[in-house]
N, C-alpha and C positions, 0 to 999 in steps of 0.2 A: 473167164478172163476178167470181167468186169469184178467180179467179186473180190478176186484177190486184187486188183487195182483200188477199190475201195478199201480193202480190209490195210494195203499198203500205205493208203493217203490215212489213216484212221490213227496206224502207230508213229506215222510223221510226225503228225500234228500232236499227237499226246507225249513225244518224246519234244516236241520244239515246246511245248508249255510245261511241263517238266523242270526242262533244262532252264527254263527262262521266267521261272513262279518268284514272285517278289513276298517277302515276311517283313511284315512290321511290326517293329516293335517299339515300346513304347518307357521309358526311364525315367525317374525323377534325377533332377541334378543331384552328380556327389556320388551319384551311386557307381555299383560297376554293372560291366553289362557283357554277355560272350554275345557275338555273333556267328550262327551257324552255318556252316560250309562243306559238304562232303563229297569227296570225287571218287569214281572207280577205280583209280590209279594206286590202290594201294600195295599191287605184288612188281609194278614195276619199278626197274632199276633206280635209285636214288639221282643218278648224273642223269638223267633222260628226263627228271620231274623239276618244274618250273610252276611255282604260283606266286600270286600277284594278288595284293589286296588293294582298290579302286576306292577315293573318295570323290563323290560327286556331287557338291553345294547347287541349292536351288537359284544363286547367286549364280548371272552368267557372266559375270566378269571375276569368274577366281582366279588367283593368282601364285594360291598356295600348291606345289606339286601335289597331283591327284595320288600317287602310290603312296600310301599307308604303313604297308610291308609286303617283303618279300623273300623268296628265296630260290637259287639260281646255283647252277654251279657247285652245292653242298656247303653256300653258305646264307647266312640268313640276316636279311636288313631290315634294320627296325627304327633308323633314323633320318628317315628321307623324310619326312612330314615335321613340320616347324611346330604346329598346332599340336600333336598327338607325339613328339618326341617324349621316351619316355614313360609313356603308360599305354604302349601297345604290345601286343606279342602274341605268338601262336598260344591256344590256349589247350589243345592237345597234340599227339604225335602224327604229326602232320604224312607223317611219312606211310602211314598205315591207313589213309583215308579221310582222317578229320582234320581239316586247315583251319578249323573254326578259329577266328578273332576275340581275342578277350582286349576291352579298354577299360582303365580305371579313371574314378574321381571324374564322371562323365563331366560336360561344362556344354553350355547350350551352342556354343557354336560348332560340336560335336555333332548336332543335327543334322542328315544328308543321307544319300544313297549309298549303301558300300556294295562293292561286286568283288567278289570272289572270282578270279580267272586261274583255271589247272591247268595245265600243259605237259601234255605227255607225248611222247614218238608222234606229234603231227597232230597229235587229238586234245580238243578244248574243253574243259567243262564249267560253267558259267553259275553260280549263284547269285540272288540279288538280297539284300538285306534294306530295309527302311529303318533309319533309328532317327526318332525325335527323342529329344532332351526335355523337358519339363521343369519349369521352373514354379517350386508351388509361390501362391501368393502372399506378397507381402503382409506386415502386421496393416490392418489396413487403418485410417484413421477415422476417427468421428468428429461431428462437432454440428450443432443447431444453428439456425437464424431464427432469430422470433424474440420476442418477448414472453418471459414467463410470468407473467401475468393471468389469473382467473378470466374467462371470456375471451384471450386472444387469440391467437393461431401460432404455431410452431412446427421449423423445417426441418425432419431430422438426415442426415446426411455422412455417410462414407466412403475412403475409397482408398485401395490399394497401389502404391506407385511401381511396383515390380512385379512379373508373373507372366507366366505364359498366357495367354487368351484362347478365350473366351473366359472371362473370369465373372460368374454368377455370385446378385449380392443378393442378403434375406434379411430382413429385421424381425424380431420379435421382443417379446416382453417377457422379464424373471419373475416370476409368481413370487412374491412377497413370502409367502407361508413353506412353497416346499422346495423353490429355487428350481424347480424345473422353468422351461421356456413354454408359453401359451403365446395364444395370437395376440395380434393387435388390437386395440379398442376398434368400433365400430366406426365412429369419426374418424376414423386414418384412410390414409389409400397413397397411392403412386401415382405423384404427380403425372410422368411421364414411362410408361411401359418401356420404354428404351433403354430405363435409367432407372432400375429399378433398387439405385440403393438412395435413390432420395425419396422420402417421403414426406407425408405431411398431417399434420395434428391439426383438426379444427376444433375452434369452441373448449380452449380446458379446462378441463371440470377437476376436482379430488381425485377420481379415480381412473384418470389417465393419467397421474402421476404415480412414477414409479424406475425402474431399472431395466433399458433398451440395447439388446445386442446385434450388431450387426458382424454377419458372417461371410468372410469373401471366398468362392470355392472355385478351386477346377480341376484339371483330370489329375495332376501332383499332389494336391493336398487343398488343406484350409484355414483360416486363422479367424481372427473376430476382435473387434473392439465392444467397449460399452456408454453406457451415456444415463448420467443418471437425470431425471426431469423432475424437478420440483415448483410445485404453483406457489404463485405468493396472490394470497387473497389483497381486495383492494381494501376493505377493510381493516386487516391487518397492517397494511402500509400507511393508514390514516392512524393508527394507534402508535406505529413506530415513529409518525411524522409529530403527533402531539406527546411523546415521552421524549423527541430529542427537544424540541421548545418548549419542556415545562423542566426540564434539566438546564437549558441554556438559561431560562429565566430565573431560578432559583440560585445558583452561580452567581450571578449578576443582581440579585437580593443579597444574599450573601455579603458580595465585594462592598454592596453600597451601606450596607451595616458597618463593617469593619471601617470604613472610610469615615463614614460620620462618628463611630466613636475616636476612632483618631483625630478628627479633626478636634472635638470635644476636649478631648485631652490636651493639646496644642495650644487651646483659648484659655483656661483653665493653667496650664503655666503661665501664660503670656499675662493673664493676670497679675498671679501673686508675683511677679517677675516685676510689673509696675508698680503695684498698691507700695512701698516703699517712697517711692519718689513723687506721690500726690501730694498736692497741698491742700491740709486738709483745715477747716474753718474751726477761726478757735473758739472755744466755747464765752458763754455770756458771762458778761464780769459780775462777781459774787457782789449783792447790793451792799452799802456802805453802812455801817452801823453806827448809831451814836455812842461817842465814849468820853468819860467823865475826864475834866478839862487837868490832868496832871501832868507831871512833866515826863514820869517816863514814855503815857500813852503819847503826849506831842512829840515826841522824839520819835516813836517807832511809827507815828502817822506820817510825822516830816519824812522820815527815808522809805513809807508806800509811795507819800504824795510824789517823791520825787522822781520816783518811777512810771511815772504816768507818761502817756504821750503829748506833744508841746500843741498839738491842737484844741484838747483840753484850757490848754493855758491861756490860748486867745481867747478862748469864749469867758473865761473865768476874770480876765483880765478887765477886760469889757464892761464888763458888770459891775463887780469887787472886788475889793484886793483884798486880803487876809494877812496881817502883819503880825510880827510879835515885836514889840520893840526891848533894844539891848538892854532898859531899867530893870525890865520883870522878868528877864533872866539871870542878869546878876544878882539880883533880891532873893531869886529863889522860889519868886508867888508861880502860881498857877499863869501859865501861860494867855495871853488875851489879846484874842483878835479886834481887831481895829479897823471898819472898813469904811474906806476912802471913798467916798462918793464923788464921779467923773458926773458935773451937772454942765450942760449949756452955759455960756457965760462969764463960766469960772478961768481965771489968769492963769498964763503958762506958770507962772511960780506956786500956786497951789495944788497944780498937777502935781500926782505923787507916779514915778514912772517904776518900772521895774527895778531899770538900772542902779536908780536913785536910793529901791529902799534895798539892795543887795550893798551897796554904800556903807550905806546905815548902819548895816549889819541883821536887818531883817533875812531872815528862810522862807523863802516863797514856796506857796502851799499848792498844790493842782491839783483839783479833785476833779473825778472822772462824771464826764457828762450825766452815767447813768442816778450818780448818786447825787442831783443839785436838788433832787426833792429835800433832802436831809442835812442841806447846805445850813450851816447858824447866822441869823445874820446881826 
């Protein structure tokens, strides 16, 4: 009796875990997915078979009706679920033993327990299905802190904004020559194990420059960004700093060239623009030359003399007068001067005055101061 009591508690238990074994499975979004479900009830009557498809969110405040699908009565409901309307349905003939669930264009809130419940003349049979949704990870992004400078340190950094989790990050380097991916320089490491898509660059040198990919993965899939690093020597930056201020300098030689001949040009009209309106000094008067005492040379000397200036004429007056009188020009002789000596002494009536000998009919003579060396007297 003991035996068969054990051998009876043996097939309990092996038919209650059986009946009640959970399958997980496991779906990237987008996809389709069957869940499987099969009951003994396949030779009974159709109006006697009742099955029931269960959704059960790890959310304990759901809201959304937990049936799925069903079928009751020889007919079959597939819009009782808000969430899953429309991309649910038996996925074989249910009727002959397989109630399996197909869903299409899985969506991660798809995620959750389904149970399969059969009902037949009083008898249950119970399936359990686990289905997660998977969301592979986003494009993820890249981007440094640091200066890229020769000698300074640099922080390279990723990270995905959408994906299921745990989402593992990796960095590596593109070989220059075959574009495969190799490790990182020696001077690198993580900063923080936690966080292993930030790392960090100490000391760069030439040959940690180059092209960085970082790769974000998890159980769906995986994506990667890139980052390309380039050093700027400080030396190089003192050569790019003295070619922009020997450029700015030369510019500005340049301007101040054009400028000064402009201006040159400017002085240079403004010139010959005045030189017209100077007054300019007149030349020395041509010395006076002795000429033989006739009447036509006294005539063309009387209309020089008369063009003389009357300052002249004071100093000449002063001195002596030079007369012709009215006989030896009507006679026709050679003209002859006569001159009046102004002495100390002598009576206003022997004064001979300008006025007096223009009277007369004397031509009063002015010779120019330059010429009294060759004055006759």
């Amino acid at each position: 009796q003991k035996g068969v009591c054990v051998c009876w508690f043996i097939s309990v238990s092996l038919s209650f875990w059986i009946t009640d074994a959970q399958t997980e499975i496991k779906k990237v979004a987008d996809q389709d997915v069957t869940l499987p479900c099969r009951h003994p009830f396949g030779t009974a009557g159709s109006d006697s078979l009742d099955i029931e498809w269960l959704l059960q969110h790890s959310e304990s405040n759901q809201k959304v009706n937990p049936v799925v699908i069903s079928y009751s009565g020889g007919n079959v409901y597939d819009n009782l679920n808000t969430n899953l309307k429309g991309r649910v349905a038996f996925a074989s003939d249910f009727l002959t033993g397989d109630a399996s669930l197909g869903i299409s264009s899985l969506q991660p809130a798809d995620s959750g327990q389904y149970s399969c419940k059969v009902k037949s003349n009083g008898q249950y049979e119970w399936n359990h299905v686990i289905l997660k949704v998977l969301v592979k990870p986003s494009k993820p992004k890249c981007w440094m802190d640091g200066k890229l400078i020769e000698g300074s340190d640099l922080t390279l950094q990723c990270k995905s904004a959408d994906g299921t989790e745990p989402i593992a990050y990796k960095w590596e380097r593109i070989s220059d020559t075959e574009g495969k991916t190799i490790h990182l320089p020696p001077n690198s490491r993580i900063v923080d194990l936690s966080h292993p898509e930030v790392i960090l660059l100490r000391n760069l040198t030439h040959e940690i420059a180059g092209l960085y990919q970082c790769t974000a993965t998890n159980e769906a899939g995986e994506d990667n960004c890139f980052l390309q690093v380039t050093i700027q020597y400080v030396r190089g930056v003192g050569i790019v700093a003295g070619a922009v201020v020997g450029v700015v300098a030369g510019v500005f030689l340049l301007f101040l060239v054009v400028w000064l001949i402009f201006r040159r040009k400017e002085k240079k009209r403004y010139e010959e623009d005045e030189r017209p309106n100077e007054i300019r000094e007149d030349a020395e008067a041509p010395k006076a030359k002795l000429v033989k005492p006739n009447s036509s040379s006294s005539r063309s000397g009387s209309s020089r003399s008369g063009s003389s200036s009357t300052r002249s004429t004071g100093n000449s007056t002063s001195r002596s007068q030079r007369i012709r009188t009215p006989q030896q020009a009507q006679n026709g002789a050679p003209p002859a001067y006569k001159e009046v000596a102004m002495q100390k002494g002598e009576t206003e009536e022997n004064k001979i005055s300008p006025a007096n000998l223009v009277r007369m009919g004397a031509t009063p003579v002015m010779v120019p101061a330059q010429s009294r060396a060759f004055q006759t007297v």
